[in-house]
N, C-alpha and C positions, 0 to 999 in steps of 0.2 A: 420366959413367957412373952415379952416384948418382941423377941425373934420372931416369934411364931403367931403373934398378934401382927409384926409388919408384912411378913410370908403371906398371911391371910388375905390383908389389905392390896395387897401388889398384886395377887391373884385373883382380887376382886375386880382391881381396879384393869386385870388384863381380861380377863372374861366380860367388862363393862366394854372396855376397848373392842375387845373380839365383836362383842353384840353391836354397841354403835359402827362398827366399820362396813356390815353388810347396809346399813339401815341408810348410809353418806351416799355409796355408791350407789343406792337402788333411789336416793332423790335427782343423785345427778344424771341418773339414767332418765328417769321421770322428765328430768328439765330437758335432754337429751331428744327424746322422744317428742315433746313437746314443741319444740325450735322444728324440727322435723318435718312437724305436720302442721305449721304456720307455713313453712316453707314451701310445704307441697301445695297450702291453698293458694299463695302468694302467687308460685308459680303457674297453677290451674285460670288465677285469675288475669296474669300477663298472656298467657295461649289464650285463652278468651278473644281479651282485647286485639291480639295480633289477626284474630281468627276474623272478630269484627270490621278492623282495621284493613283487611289484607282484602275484605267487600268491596270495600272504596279505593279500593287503588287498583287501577286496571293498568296492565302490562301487554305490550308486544312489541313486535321484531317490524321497523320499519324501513330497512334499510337492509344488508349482506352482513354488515358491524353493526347497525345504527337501534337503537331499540325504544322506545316512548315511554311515558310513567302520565297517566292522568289521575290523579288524587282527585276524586268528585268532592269531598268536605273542601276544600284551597279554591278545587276547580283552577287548578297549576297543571300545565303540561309541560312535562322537560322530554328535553331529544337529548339520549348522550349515544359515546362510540363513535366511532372513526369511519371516514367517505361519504359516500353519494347515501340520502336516504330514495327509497323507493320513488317513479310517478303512482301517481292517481291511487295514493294511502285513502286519501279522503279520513283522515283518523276524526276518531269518533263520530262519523258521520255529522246529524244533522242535530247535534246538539245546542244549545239556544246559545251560550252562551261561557267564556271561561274568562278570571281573572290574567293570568300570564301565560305566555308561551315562549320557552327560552330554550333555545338553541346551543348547545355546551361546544366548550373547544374541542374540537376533532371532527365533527362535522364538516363537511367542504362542499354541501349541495344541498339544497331546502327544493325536497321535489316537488313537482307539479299536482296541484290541486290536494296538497298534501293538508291544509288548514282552511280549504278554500268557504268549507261551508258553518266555519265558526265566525260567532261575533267575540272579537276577545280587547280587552281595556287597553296590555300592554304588550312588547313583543322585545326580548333582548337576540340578538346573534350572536356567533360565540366569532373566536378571531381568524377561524381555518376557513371560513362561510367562503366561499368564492363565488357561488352562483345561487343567484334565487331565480326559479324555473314559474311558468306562467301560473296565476292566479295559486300560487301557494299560500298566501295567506289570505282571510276573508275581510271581515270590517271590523277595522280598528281605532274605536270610537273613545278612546281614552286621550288624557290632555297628555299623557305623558309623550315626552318624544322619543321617538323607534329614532335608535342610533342606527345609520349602517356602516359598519366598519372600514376601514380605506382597504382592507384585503379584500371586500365584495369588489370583483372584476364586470359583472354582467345581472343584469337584469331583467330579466321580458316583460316583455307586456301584459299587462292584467295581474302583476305580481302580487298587486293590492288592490282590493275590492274596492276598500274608501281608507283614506289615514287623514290624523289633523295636524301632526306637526313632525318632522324626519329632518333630520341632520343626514350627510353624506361628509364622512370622515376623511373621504382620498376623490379620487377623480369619478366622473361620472360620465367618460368617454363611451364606454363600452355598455353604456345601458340601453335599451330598443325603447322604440317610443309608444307614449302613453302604458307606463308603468302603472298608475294607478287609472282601475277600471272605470270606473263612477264620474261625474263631473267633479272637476276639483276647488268648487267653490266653499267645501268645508276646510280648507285646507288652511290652519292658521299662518304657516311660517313654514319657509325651508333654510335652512343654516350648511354653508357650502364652505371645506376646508379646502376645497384640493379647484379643477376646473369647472365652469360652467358651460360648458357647450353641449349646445342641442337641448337646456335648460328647456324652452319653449315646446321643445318638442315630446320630451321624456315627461310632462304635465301638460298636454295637449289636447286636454279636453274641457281644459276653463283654464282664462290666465289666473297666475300668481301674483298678488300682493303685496308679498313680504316674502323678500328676501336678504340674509341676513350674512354677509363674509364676516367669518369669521375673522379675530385678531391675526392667528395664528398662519390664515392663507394667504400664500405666495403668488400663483398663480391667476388670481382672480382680483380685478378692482372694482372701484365702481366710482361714475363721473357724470354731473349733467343728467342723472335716472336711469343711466343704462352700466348694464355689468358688463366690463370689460374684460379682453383678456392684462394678463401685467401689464406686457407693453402695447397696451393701447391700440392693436393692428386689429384687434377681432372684436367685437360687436355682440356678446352671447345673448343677452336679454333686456328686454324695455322693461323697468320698474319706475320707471316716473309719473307723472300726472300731469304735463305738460303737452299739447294737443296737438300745440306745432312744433316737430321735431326736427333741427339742425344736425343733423351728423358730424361727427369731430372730424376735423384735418386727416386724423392719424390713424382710425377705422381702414382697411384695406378690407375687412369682409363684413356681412355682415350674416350670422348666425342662423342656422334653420331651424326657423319656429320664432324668432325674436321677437316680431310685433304681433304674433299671432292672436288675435282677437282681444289686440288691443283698441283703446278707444282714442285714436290718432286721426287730425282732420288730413293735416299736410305730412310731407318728408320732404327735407332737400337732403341730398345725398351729401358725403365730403368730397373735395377733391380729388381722392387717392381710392375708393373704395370699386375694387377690381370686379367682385362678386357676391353676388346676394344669394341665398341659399335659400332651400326648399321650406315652402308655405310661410314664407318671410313674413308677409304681410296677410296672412291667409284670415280671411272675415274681418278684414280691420272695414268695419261700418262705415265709420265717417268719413273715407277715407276719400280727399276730393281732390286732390293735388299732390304731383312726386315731381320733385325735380332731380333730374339725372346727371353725369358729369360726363368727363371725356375719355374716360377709362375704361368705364363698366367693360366687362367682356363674357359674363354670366349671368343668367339666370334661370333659376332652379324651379323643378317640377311646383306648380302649384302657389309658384310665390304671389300672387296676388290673386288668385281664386276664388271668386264669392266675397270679395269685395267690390265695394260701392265704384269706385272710379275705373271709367271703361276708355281712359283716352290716355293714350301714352307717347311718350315725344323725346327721340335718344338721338344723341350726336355721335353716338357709335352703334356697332350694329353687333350688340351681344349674341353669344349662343345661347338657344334659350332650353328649355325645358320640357315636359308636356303639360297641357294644361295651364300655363302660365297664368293667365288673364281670366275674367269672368266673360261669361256670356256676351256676344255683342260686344267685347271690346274691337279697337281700333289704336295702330302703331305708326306712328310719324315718323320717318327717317330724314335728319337736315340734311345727309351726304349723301341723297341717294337710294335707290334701288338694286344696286350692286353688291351681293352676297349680303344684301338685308334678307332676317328671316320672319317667319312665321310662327305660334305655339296653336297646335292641335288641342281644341276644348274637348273633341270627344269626338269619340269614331264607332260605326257599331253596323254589323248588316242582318238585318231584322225581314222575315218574310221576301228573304232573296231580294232584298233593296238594301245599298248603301247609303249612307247617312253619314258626312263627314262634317264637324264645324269647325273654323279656327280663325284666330284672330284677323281681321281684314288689314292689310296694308296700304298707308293711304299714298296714290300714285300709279299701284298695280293695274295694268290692265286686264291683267289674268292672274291663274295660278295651276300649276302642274300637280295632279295628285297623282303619285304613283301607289300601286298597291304589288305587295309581293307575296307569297305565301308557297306551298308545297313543289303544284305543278303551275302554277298563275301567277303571272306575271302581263301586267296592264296600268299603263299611265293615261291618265285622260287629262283633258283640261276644263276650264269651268272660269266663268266671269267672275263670276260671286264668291263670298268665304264660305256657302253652303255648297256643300257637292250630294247629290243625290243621282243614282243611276240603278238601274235595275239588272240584275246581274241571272243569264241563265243557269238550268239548273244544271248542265254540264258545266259548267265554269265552277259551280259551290261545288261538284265532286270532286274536282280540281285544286280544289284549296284546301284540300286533307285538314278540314274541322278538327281544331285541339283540345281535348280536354283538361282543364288544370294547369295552366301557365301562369294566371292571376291567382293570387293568395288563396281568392274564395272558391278557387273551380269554375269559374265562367270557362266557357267555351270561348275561342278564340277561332279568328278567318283569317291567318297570317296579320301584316302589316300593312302601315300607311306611312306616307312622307308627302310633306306636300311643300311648293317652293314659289315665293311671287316671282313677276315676271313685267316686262313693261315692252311694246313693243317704241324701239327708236327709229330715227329715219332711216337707219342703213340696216339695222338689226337688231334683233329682241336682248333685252338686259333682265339676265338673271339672278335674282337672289340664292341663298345659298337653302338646301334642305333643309327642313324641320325634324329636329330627331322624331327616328322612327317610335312608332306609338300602333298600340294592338289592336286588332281590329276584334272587338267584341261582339260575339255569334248566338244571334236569338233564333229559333227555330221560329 
């Protein structure tokens, strides 16, 4: 009986097992099913999100490689992909306003008017940047400082609408002048790893401040308020506060743009300084005395232009420029009138009259103005440093009228050169030409 009482029990207890076994696997099915369709909501709820998500994030192609990403929630624009991005992207239009705009490595060209009409905080480049193209970026009103990498070669003009503080990681030979558009009297600071030349010129629409060489730069010093080259031959920019300015020994040039609308009464030159470069001293206001040396042999278009001082007095007889001097100046030579020259303030022939001005020589008795152009060719002479004559209208057919030789498309009427002259008791003593300078054509 026990046999068959435990037979019963085992068969119980298998038929229990039989019953529980379907009852395990249809819970874990249950919890199976379950996890499932968590999962399905979980993932209905990430596509959602990405779907939301994917609103705010605008994409395109801004370049042949190069492609943009503007996140509106960051208001973050990134540039990635390799080469030249497109000119005239204009990306995102005229949007008010964006937190960062960051240029990824592989990029080699920041095109033209590509950011030009954002206001944005901060601006990173990436290391391949080689060229930033005109007004590509807009106003960049953040304290942060836009680094530019020392791989940046080139610059243009209008690159930047307005910025407050730029470091320049390598040289800045190769940038065009007035890089930034605006006046640059917001401009906290510029911090220079590599050269400063053409400083003056490449922020030539208000002087600088503060400028700050770097530990690390070789190439560049600074002595007495002005930034030097190392060895001390070049001259690249006035950052002092000192009114009257001594020129060092050791200066042989001095930089274009240097004092440029600085607030300087005097200048005496150094001894050794060969050449003065273009708008050197351009709008220095108070500018009421320059003393010169025995070297000089240049001087560049515009280098004293719309400055206060109109009397000039040289123991050599430099080549000069166009435009050199303001209005109504006047040039002293101690040695003479022999290949002394002249700088043309402006030339222009308006209602078939000519209109020349240029600096008077003091001693001249006259002066040669030549004009040359197509089929016309005519020198006249003139007592005065104003030349004015009236010119027939076969003569202006004559002068195959140019369009577009000046940056801005002015019309041009060929050229001018003009030469003082003195007569002696045996025979007349002439100065040397004034570089040729364009004759600008008003109907």
């Amino acid at each position: 009986m026990k046999s068959k009482v435990l037979l019963s029990g085992a068969v119980a207890l298998a038929m229990a097992t039989a019953v529980m076994g379907p009852v395990a696997t249809k819970s874990v099915n249950v919890y199976a099913a379950e996890t499932t369709q968590n999962q399905q909501a979980t993932q209905n709820q990430e596509t959602t999100k990405n779907v939301e998500a994917s609103k705010n994030v605008l994409t395109g192609k801004c370049g042949d490689n190069a492609t943009y990403t503007y996140d509106k929630d960051a208001k973050t624009i990134v540039v990635s992909g390799t080469g030249a991005m497109w000119d005239d992207m204009e990306i995102l239009g005229n949007y008010d306003s964006v937190k960062s705009i960051t240029i990824k490595d592989g990029i080699t060209c920041v095109g033209e008017n590509a950011f030009s009409t954002l206001s944005v905080e901060s601006i990173k480049i990436g290391k391949d940047v080689q060229t930033i193209k005109r007004k590509a970026f807009g106003f960049v009103w953040g304290e942060e400082t836009t680094i530019i990498p020392a791989n940046v070669k080139t610059i243009e003009q209008n690159a930047f609408a307005t910025i407050k503080n730029i470091e320049f990681m390598g040289d800045i030979d190769g940038f065009e002048n007035g890089i930034v558009e605006s006046n640059t009297d917001d401009i906290n600071s510029v911090i220079l790893h590599g050269t400063a030349t053409k400083l003056g010129m490449i922020f030539k629409n208000s002087p600088i401040y503060k400028v700050i060489i770097a530990q690390d730069n070789t190439k560049s010093t600074f002595d007495k308020g002005c930034i030097l080259s190392a060895d001390k031959t070049k001259l690249n920019y006035y950052i002092g506060t000192n009114d009257k300015v001594v020129i060092a020994g050791t200066v042989e040039e001095i930089d274009a743009g240097a004092f440029r609308k600085k607030s300087v009464k005097s200048v005496k030159l150094g001894e050794n300084v060969k050449n003065i470069g273009e708008q050197a001293f351009y709008r220095t206001y108070d500018l009421a005395s320059f003393v010169s040396n025995k070297k000089l042999a240049y001087i560049g278009d515009k280098a004293f232009a719309n400055s206060t001082l109109k009397k000039f007095a040289f123991d050599t007889k430099p080549k000069m420029g166009e435009k050199v001097f303001s209005r109504n100046s006047s040039i002293t030579y101690s040695k003479g009138l022999k290949k002394a020259g002249t700088s043309i303030e402006f030339a222009k022939l308006r209602k078939k009259k000519y209109t020349i001005r240029f600096a008077k020589v003091n001693g001249a008795t006259g002066y040669e103005v030549k004009f040359k152009s197509a089929k016309y060719k005519k020198t006249f002479t003139t007592k005065k440093n104003v030349f004015t004559k009236a010119v027939s209208k076969n003569d202006v057919n004559k002068m195959g009228i140019t369009n577009g030789i000046e940056e801005d498309g002015t019309w041009t009427a060929g050229t001018v050169m003009v030469r003082p002259y003195k007569v002696g008791k045996k025979k007349k003593i002439y100065g040397k030409w004034s570089t040729k300078t364009l004759v600008l054509y008003y109907e």
